[in-house]
Backbone bond lengths (Angstrom), bond angles and torsions (degrees), N, CA, C in turn:
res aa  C-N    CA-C-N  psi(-1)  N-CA   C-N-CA  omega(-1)  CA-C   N-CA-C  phi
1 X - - - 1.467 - - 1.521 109.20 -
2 X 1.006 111.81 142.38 1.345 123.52 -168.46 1.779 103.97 -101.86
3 X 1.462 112.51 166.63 1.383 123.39 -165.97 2.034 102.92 -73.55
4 X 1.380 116.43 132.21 1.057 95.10 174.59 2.270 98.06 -130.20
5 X 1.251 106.18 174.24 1.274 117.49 152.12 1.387 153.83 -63.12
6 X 1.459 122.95 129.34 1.641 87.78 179.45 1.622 128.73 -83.68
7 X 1.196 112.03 24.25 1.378 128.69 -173.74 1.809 93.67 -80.44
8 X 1.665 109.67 -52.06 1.424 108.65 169.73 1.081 111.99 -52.26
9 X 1.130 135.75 -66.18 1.662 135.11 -161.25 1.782 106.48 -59.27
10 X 1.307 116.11 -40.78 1.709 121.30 174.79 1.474 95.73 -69.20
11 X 1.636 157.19 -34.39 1.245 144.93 -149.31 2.221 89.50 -91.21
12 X 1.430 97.08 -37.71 1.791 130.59 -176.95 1.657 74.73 -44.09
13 X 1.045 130.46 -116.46 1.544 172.76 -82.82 1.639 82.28 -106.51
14 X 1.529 125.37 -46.01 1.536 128.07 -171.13 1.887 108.25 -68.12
15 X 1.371 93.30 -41.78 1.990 94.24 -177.25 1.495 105.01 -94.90
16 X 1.415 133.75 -11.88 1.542 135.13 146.67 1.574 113.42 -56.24
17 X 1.321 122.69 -32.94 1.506 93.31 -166.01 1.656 99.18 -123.98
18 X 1.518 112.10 3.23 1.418 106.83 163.20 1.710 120.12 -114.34
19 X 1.674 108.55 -11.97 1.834 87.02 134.47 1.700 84.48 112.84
20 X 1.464 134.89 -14.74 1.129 147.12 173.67 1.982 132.43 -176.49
21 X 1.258 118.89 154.98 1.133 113.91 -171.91 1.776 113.23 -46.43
22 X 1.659 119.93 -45.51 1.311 115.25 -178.33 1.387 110.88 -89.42
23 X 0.644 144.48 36.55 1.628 154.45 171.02 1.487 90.72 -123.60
24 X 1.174 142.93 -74.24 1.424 136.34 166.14 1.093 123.95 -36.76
25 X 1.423 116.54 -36.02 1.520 98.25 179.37 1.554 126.00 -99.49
26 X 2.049 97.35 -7.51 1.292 112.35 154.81 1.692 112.93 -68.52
27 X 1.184 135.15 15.65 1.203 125.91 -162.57 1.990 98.16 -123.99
28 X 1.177 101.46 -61.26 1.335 113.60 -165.70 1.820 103.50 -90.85
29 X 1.562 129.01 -33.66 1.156 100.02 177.74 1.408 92.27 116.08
30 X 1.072 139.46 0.44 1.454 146.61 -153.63 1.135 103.78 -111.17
31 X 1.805 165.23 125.00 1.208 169.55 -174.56 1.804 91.77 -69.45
32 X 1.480 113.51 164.50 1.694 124.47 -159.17 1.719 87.40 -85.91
33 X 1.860 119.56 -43.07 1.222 97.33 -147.35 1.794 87.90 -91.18
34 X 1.483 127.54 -18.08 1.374 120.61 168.68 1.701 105.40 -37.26
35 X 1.495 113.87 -98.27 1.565 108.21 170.20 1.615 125.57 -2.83
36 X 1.537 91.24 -64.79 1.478 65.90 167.44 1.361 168.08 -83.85
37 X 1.878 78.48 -9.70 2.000 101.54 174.86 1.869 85.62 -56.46
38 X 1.553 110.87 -54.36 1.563 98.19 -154.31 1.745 103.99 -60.90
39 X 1.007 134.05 -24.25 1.554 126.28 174.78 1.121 104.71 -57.88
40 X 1.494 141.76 -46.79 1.188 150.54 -170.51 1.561 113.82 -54.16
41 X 1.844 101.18 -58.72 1.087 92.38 -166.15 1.864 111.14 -89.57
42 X 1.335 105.91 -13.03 1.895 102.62 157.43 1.300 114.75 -55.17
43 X 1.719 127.09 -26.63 1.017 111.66 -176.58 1.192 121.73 -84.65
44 X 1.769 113.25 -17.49 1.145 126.26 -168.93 1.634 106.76 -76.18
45 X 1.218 102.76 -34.45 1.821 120.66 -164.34 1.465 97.46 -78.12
46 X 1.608 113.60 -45.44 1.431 105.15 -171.16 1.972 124.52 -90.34
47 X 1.468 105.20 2.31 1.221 126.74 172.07 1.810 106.49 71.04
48 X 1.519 104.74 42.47 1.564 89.52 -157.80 1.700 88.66 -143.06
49 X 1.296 141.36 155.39 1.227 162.48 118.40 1.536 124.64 -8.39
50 X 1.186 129.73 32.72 1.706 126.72 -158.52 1.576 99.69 -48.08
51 X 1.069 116.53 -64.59 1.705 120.07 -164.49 0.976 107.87 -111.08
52 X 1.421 122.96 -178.46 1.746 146.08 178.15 1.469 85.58 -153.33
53 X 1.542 92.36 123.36 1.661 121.74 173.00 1.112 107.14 -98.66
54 X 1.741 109.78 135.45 1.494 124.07 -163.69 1.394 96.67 -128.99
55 X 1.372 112.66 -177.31 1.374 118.26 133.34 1.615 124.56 -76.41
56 X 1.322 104.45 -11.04 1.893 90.98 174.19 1.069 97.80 -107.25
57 X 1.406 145.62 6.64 1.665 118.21 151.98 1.700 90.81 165.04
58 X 1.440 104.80 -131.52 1.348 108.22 -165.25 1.967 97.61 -138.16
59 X 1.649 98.81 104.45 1.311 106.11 -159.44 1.583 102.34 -85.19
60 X 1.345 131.41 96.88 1.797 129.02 162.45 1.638 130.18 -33.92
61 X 1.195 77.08 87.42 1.940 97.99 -174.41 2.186 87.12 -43.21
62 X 1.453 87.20 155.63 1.912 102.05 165.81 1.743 113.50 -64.57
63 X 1.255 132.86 -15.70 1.313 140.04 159.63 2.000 110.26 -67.31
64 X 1.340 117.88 -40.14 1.300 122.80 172.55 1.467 108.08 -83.65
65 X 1.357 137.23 -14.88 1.161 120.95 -166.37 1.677 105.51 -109.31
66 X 1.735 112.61 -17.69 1.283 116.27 149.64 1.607 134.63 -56.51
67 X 1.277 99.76 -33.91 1.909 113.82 -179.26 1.976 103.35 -92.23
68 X 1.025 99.99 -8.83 1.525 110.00 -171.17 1.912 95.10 -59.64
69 X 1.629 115.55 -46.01 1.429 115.13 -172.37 1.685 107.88 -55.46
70 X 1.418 99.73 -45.97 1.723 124.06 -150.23 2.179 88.99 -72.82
71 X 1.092 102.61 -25.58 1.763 106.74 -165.41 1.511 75.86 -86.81
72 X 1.280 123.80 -83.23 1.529 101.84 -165.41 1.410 150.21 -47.25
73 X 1.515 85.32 -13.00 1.678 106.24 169.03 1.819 104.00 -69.09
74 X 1.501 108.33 -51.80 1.170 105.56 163.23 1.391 132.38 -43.17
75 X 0.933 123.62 -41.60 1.669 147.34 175.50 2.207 93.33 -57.58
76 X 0.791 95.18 -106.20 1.420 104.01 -176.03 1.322 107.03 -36.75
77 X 1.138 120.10 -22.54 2.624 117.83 170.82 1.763 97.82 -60.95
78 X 1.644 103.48 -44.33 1.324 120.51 -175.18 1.276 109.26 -52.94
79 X 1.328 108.80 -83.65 1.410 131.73 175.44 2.016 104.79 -32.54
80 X 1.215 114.12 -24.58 1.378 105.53 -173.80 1.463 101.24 -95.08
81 X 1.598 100.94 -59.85 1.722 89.64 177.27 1.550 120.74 -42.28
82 X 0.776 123.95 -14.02 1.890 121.89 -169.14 1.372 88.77 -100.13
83 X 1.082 165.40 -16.32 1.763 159.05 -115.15 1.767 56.38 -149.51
84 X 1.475 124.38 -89.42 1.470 109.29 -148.19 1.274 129.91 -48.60
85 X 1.186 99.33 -46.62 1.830 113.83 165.63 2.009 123.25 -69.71
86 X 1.235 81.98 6.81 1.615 94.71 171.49 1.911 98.81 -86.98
87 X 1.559 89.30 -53.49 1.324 121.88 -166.44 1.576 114.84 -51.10
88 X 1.257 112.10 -52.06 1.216 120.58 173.78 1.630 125.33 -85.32
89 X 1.662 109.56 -25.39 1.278 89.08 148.63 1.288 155.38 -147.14
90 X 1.539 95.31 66.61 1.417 138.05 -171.70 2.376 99.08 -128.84
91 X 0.924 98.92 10.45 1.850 106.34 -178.68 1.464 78.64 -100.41
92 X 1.573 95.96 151.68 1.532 110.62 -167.56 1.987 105.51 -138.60
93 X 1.637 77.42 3.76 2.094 95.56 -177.38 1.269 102.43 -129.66
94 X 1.306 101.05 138.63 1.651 107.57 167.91 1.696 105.14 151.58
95 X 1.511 144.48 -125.45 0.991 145.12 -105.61 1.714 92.30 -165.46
96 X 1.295 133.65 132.09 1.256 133.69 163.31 1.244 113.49 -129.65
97 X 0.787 140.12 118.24 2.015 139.92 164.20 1.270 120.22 -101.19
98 X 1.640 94.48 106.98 0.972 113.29 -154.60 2.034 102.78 -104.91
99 X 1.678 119.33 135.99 1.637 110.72 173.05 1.417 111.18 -114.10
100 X 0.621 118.24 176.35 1.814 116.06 -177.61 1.601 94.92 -178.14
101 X 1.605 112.25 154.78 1.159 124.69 162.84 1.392 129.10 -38.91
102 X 1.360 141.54 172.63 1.192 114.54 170.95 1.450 101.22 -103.36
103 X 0.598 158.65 44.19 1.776 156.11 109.28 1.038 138.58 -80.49
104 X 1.833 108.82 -20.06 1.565 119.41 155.68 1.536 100.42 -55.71
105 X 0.987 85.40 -72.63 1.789 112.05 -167.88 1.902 103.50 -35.64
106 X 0.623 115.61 -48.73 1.806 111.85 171.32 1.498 117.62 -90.16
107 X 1.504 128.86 -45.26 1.071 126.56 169.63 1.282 126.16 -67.65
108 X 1.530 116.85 -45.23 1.493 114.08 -156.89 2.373 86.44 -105.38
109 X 0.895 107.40 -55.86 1.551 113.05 -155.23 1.462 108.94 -35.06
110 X 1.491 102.34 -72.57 1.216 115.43 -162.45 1.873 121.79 -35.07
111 X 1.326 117.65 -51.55 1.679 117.16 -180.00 1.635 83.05 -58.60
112 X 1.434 134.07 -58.09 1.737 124.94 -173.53 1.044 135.78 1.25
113 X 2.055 77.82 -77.88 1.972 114.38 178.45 1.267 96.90 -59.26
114 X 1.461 117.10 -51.13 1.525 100.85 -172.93 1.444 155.96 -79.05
115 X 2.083 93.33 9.52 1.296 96.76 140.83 1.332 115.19 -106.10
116 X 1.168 125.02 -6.60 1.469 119.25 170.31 1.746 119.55 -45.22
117 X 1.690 99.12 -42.85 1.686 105.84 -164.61 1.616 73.11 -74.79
118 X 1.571 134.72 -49.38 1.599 95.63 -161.54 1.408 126.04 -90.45
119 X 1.288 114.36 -26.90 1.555 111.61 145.13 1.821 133.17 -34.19
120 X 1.184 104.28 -28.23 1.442 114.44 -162.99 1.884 99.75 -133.55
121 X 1.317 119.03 73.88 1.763 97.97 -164.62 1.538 103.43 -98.75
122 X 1.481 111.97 6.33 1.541 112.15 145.29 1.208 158.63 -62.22
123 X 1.672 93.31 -11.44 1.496 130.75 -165.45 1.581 95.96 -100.28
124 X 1.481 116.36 158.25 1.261 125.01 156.58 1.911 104.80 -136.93
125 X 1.558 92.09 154.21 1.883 69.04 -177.78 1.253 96.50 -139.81
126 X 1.344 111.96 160.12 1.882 125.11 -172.94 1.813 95.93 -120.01
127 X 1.634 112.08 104.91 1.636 123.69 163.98 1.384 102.63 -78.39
128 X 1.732 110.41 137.07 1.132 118.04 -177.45 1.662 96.97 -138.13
129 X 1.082 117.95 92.79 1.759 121.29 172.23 1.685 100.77 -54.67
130 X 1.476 106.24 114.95 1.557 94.75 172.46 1.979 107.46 -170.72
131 X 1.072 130.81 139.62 0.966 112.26 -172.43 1.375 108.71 -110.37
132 X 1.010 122.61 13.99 1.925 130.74 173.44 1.165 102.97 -73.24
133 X 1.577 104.89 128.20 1.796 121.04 162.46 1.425 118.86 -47.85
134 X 1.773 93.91 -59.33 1.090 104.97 166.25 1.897 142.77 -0.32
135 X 1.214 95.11 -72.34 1.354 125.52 -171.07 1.542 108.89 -37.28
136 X 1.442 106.59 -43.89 1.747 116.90 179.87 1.851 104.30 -86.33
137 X 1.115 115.09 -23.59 1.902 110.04 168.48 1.434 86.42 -77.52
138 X 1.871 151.40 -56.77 1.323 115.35 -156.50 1.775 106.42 -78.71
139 X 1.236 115.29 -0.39 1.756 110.33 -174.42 1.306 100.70 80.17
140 X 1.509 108.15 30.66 1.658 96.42 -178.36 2.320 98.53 -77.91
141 X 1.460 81.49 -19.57 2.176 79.54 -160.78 1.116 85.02 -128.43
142 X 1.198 128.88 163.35 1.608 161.12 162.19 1.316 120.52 -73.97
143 X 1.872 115.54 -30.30 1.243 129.06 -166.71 1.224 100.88 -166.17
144 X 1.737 119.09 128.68 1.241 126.10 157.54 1.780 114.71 -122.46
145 X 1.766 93.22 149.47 1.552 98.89 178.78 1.574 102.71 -122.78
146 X 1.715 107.24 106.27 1.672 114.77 -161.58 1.707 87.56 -106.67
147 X 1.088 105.17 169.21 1.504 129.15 159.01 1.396 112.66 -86.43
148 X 1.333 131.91 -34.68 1.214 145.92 -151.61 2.039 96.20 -113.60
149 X 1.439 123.49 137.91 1.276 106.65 168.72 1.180 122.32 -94.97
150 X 1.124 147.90 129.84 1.280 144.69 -150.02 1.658 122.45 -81.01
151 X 1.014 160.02 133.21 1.344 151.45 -144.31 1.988 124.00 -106.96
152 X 1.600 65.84 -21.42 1.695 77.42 -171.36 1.739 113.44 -77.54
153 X 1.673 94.48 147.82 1.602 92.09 -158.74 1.789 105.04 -55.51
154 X 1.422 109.21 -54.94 1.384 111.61 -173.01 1.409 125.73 -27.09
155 X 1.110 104.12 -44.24 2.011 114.31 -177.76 1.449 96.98 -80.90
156 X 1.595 107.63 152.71 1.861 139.78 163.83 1.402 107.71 -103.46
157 X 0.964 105.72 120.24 1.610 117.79 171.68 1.213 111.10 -100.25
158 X 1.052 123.52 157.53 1.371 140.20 150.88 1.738 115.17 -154.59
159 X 1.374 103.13 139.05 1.116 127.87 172.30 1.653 124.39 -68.20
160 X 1.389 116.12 89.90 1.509 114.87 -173.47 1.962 111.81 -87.84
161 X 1.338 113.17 -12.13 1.606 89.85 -162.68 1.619 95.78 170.69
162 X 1.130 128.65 136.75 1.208 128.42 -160.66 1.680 91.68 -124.92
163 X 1.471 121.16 130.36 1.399 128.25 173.15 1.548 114.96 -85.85
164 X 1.118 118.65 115.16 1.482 121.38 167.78 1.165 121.50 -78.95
165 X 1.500 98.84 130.08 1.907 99.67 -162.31 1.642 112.02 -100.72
166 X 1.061 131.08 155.50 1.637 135.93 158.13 1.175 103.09 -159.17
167 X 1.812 93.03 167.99 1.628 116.08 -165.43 1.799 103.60 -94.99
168 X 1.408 86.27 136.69 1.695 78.68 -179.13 1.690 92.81 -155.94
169 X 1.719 95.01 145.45 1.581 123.65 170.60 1.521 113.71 -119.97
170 X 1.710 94.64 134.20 1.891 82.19 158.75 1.325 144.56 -68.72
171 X 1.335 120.89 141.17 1.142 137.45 177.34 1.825 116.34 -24.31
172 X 1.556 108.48 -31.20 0.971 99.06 -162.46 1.873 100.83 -96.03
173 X 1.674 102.18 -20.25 1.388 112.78 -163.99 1.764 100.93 -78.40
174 X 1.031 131.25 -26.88 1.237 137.06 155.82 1.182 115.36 -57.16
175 X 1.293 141.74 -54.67 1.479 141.61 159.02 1.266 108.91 -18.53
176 X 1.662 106.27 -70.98 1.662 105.76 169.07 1.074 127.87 -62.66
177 X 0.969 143.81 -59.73 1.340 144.95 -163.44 1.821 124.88 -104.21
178 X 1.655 124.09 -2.04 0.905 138.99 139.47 1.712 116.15 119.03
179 X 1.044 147.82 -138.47 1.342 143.32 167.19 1.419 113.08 -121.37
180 X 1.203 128.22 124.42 1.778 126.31 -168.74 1.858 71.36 -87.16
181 X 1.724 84.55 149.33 1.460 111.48 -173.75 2.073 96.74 -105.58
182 X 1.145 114.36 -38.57 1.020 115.01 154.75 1.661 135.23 -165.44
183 X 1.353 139.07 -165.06 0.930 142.73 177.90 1.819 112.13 -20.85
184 X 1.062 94.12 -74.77 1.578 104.41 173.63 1.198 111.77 -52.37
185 X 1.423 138.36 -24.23 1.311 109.69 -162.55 1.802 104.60 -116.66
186 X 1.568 98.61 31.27 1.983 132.82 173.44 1.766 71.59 -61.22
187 X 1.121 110.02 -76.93 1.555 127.72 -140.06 1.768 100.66 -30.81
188 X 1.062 112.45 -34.22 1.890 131.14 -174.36 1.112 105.56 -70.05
189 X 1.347 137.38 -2.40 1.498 127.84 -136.80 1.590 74.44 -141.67
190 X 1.928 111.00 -178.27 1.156 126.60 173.96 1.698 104.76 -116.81
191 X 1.194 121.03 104.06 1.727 113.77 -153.35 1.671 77.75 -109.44
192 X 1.917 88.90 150.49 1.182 107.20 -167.38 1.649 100.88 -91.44
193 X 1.589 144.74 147.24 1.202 143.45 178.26 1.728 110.73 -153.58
194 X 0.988 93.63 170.73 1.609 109.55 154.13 1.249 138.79 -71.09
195 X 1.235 126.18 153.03 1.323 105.58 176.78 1.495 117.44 -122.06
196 X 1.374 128.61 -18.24 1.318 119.12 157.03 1.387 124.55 -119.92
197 X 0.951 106.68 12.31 1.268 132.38 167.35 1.673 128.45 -96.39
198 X 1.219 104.82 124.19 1.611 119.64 -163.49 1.736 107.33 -93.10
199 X 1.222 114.43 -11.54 1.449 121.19 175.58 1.495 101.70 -43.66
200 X 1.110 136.85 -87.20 1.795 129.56 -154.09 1.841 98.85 -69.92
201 X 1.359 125.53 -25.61 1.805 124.85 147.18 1.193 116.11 -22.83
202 X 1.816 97.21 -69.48 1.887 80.81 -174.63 1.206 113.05 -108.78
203 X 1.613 127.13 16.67 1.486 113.93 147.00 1.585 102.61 -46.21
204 X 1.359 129.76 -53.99 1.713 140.51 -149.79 1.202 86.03 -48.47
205 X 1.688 114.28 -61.93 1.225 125.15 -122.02 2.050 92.51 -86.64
206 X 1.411 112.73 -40.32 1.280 123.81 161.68 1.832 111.32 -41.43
207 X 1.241 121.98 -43.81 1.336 115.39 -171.27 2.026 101.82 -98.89
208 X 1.177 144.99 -11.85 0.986 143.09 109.26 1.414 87.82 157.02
209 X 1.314 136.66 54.83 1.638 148.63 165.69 1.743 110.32 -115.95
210 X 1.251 91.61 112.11 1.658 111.91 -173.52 1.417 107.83 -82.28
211 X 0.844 127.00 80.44 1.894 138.62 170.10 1.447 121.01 -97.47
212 X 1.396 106.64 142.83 1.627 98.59 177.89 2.135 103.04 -121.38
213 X 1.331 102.44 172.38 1.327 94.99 -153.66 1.712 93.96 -68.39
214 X 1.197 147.32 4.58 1.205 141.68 158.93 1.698 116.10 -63.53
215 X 1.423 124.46 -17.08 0.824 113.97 171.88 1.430 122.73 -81.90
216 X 0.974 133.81 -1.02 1.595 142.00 124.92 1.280 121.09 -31.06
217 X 1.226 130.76 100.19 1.526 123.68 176.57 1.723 105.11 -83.20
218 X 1.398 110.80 -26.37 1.719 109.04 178.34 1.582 102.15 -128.36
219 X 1.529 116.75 121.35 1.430 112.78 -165.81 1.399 94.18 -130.16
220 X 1.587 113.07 134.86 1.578 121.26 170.78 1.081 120.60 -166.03
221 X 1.598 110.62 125.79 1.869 104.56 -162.37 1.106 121.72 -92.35
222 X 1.515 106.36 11.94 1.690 92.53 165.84 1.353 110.13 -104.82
223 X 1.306 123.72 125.99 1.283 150.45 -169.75 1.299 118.40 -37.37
224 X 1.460 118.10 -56.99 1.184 146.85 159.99 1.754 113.02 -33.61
225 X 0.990 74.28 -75.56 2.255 89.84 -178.07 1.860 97.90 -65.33
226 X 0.731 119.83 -49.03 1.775 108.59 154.13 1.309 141.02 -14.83
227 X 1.363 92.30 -91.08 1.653 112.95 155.20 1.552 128.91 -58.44
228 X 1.047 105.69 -16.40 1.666 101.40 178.43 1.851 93.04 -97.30
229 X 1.473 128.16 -14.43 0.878 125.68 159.72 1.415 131.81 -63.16
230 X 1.067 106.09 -39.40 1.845 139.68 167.33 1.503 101.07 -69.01
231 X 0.968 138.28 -38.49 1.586 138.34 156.39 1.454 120.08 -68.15
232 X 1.162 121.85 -35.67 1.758 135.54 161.96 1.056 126.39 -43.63
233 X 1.877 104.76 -49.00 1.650 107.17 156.47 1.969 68.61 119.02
234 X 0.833 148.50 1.96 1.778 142.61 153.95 1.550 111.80 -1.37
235 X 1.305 82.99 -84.39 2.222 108.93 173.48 1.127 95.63 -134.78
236 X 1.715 94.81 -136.70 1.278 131.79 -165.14 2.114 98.21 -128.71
237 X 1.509 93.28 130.51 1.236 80.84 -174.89 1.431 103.03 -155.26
238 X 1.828 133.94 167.60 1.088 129.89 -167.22 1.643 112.81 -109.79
239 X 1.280 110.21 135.80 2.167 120.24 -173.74 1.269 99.56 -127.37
240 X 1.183 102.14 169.19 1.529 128.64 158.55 1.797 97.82 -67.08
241 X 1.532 105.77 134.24 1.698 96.51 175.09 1.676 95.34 -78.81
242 X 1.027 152.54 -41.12 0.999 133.55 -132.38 1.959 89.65 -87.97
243 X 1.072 124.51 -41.47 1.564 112.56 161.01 1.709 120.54 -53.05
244 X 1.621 107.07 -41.50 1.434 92.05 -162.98 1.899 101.71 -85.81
245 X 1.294 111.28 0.51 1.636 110.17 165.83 1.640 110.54 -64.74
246 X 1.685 95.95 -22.63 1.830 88.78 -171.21 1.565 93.29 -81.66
247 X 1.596 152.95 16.38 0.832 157.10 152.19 2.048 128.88 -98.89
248 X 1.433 99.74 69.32 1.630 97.50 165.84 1.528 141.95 -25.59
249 X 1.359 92.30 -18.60 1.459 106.22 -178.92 1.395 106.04 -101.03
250 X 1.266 136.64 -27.53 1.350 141.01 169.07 1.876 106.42 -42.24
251 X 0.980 129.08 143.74 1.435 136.64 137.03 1.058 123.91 -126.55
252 X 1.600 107.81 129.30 1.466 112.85 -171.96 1.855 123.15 -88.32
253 X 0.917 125.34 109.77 1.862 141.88 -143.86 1.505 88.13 -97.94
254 X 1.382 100.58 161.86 1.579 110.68 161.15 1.691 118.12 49.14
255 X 1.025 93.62 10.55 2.246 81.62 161.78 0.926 127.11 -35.57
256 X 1.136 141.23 -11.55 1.004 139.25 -159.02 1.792 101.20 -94.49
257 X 1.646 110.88 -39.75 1.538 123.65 -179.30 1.631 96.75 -66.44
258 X 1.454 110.23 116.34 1.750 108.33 153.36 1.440 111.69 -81.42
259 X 1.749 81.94 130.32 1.587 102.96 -170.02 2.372 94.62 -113.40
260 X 1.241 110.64 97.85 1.188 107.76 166.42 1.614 143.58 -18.41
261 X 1.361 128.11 107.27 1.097 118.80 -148.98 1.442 114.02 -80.24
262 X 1.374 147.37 172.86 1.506 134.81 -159.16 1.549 94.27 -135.41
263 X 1.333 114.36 116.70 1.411 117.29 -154.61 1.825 89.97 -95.47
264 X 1.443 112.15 156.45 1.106 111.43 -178.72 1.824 119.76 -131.79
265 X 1.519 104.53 122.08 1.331 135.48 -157.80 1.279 117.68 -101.93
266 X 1.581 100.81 104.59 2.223 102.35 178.73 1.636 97.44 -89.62
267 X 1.134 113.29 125.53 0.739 118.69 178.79 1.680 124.13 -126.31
268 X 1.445 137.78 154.25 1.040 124.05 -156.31 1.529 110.21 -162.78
269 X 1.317 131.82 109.05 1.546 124.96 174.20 1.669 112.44 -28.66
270 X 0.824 102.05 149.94 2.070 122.56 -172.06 1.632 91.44 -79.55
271 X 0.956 131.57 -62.70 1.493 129.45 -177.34 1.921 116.91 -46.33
272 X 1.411 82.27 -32.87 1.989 80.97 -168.70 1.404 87.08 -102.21
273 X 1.005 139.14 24.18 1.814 117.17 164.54 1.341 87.12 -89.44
274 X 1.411 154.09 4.48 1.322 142.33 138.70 1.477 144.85 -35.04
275 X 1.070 104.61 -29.95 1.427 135.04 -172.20 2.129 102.18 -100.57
276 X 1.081 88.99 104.90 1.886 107.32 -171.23 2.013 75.73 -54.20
277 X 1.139 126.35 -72.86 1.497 130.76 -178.69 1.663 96.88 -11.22
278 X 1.355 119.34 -72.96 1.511 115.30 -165.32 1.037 108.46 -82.05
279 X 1.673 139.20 -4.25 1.463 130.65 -170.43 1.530 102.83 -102.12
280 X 1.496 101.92 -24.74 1.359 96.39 177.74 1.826 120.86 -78.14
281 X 1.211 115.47 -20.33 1.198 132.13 177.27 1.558 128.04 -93.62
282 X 1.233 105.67 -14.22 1.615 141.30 152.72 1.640 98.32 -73.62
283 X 1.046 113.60 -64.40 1.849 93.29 -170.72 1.300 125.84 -76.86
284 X 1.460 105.96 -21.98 2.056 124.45 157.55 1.314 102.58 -50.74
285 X 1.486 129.61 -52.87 1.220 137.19 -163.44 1.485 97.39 -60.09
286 X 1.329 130.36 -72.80 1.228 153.70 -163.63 1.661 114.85 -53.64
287 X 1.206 97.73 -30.84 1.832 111.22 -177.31 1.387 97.69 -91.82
288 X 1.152 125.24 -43.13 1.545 108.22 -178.80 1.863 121.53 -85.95
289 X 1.548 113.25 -28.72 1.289 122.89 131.51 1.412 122.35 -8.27
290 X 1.184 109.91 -90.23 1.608 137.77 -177.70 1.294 99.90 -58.98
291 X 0.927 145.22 -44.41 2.219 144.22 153.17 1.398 110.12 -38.98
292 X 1.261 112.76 -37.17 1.794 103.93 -170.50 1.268 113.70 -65.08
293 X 1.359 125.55 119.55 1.564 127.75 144.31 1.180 120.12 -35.13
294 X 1.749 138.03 81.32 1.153 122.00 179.86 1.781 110.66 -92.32
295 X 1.216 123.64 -5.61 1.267 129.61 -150.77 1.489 108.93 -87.79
């Protein structure tokens, strides 16, 4: 037996229980000679006799009136999957998993979520500090907020808010060790960086300063443990200003060097912008996003 459709088995089930081709096709919407290609070719696929054609209609041989249970079972699997997939994504309550950078994710999110949970008290949401693209191609999250825009066709991006960057030391680490007068004279200092990560590399290399990752005397790629290092008084190291303003003790050095700004991307698999649940919490995300003073 060969592969068939369920368009056959619904045309099957339409001239079985209304007794002929125009009564069936007065029923379902289906043209007389459509129905019947599909009788034809169920019969062809299933190697079997469905009807005996009369002049009073289309009589259901004992081979059609045996498969008649097994088609309607089909009918109603149908009828449920579509009710479920209505169900799920047309639900506007439930569960969001949500990833974000790890400096969104501690700096910017949290006041967010927390009008989100009270704006939204249908919603529940799962924070995932993480900076992998990844995460939304395995279906690990529902929603990611990257620095980076992602390339792959499957995901929707959008652009919420671009972070303006500068160099800044503490107050106290300058005391000691003095004020770099400029670019070149970083090299004297203990500058804060990454370590497998090429992000603040080719900011350099974008504003036209040729550095290699040795010029980092303290290197660490999680963002977080960085910057609170860069607040510690460590070195000298590079933030978002609009975080390192929430720090008095920060001073921001060298304005004069353009430091590339890190544009910021909600992003979301193409399949789940289906679900009113994630679109609605995707566009909350995005409006209050798009409000922040990051500059």
């Amino acid at each position: 037996m060969r592969d068939f459709d369920w368009n056959l088995v619904s045309s099957f089930l339409a001239v079985l229980e209304q007794g002929s081709l125009v009564a069936a096709a007065r029923q379902s919407g289906i043209s007389q000679p459509t129905l019947g290609r599909h009788i034809d070719e169920l019969e062809a696929a299933l190697g079997v006799t469905l009807f005996e054609r009369g002049r009073a209609g289309m009589a259901p041989t004992a081979t059609a009136l045996e498969l008649a249970e097994s088609a309607r079972a089909m009918r109603q699997a149908s009828a449920e999957l579509a009710l479920t997939a209505t169900g799920v994504s047309e639900a506007v309550g439930g569960t969001v998993r949500i990833t974000a950078s790890d400096i969104v994710a501690t700096y910017l999110l949290p006041e967010i979520l927390r009008d989100l949970l009270a704006d939204l008290p249908e919603i529940a949401v799962e924070l995932v500090p993480s900076n992998a693209v990844e995460n939304l191609l395995r279906r690990d999250a529902d929603i990611a907020i990257r620095m980076v825009r992602p390339s792959q066709n499957d995901l929707i991006a959008r652009k919420v808010n671009t972070f303006e960057m500068g160099i800044y030391a503490h107050r106290d680490y300058l005391a000691r060790h003095g004020m770099p007068s400029d670019f070149a004279a970083l090299a004297r200092h203990t500058v804060i960086g990454y370590d497998r990560s090429d992000l603040i590399l080719r900011g350099f290399e974008e504003a036209g300063y040729a550095v290699t990752r040795d010029f980092f005397r303290f290197r660490c790629d999680n963002q977080i443990a960085a910057f609170e290092a860069l607040a510690a008084g460590v070195g000298i190291g590079f933030g978002p200003r609009a975080i390192a303003a929430r720090h008095p003790e920060l001073v921001r050095i060298l304005a004069d060097i353009p430091i590339a700004a890190l544009p910021m991307w909600l992003t979301s698999h193409r399949e789940l912008r289906t679900s009113r649940r994630i679109r609605r919490v995707n566009d909350y995300l995005a409006e209050k996003l798009e409000a922040l003073d990051l500059a």
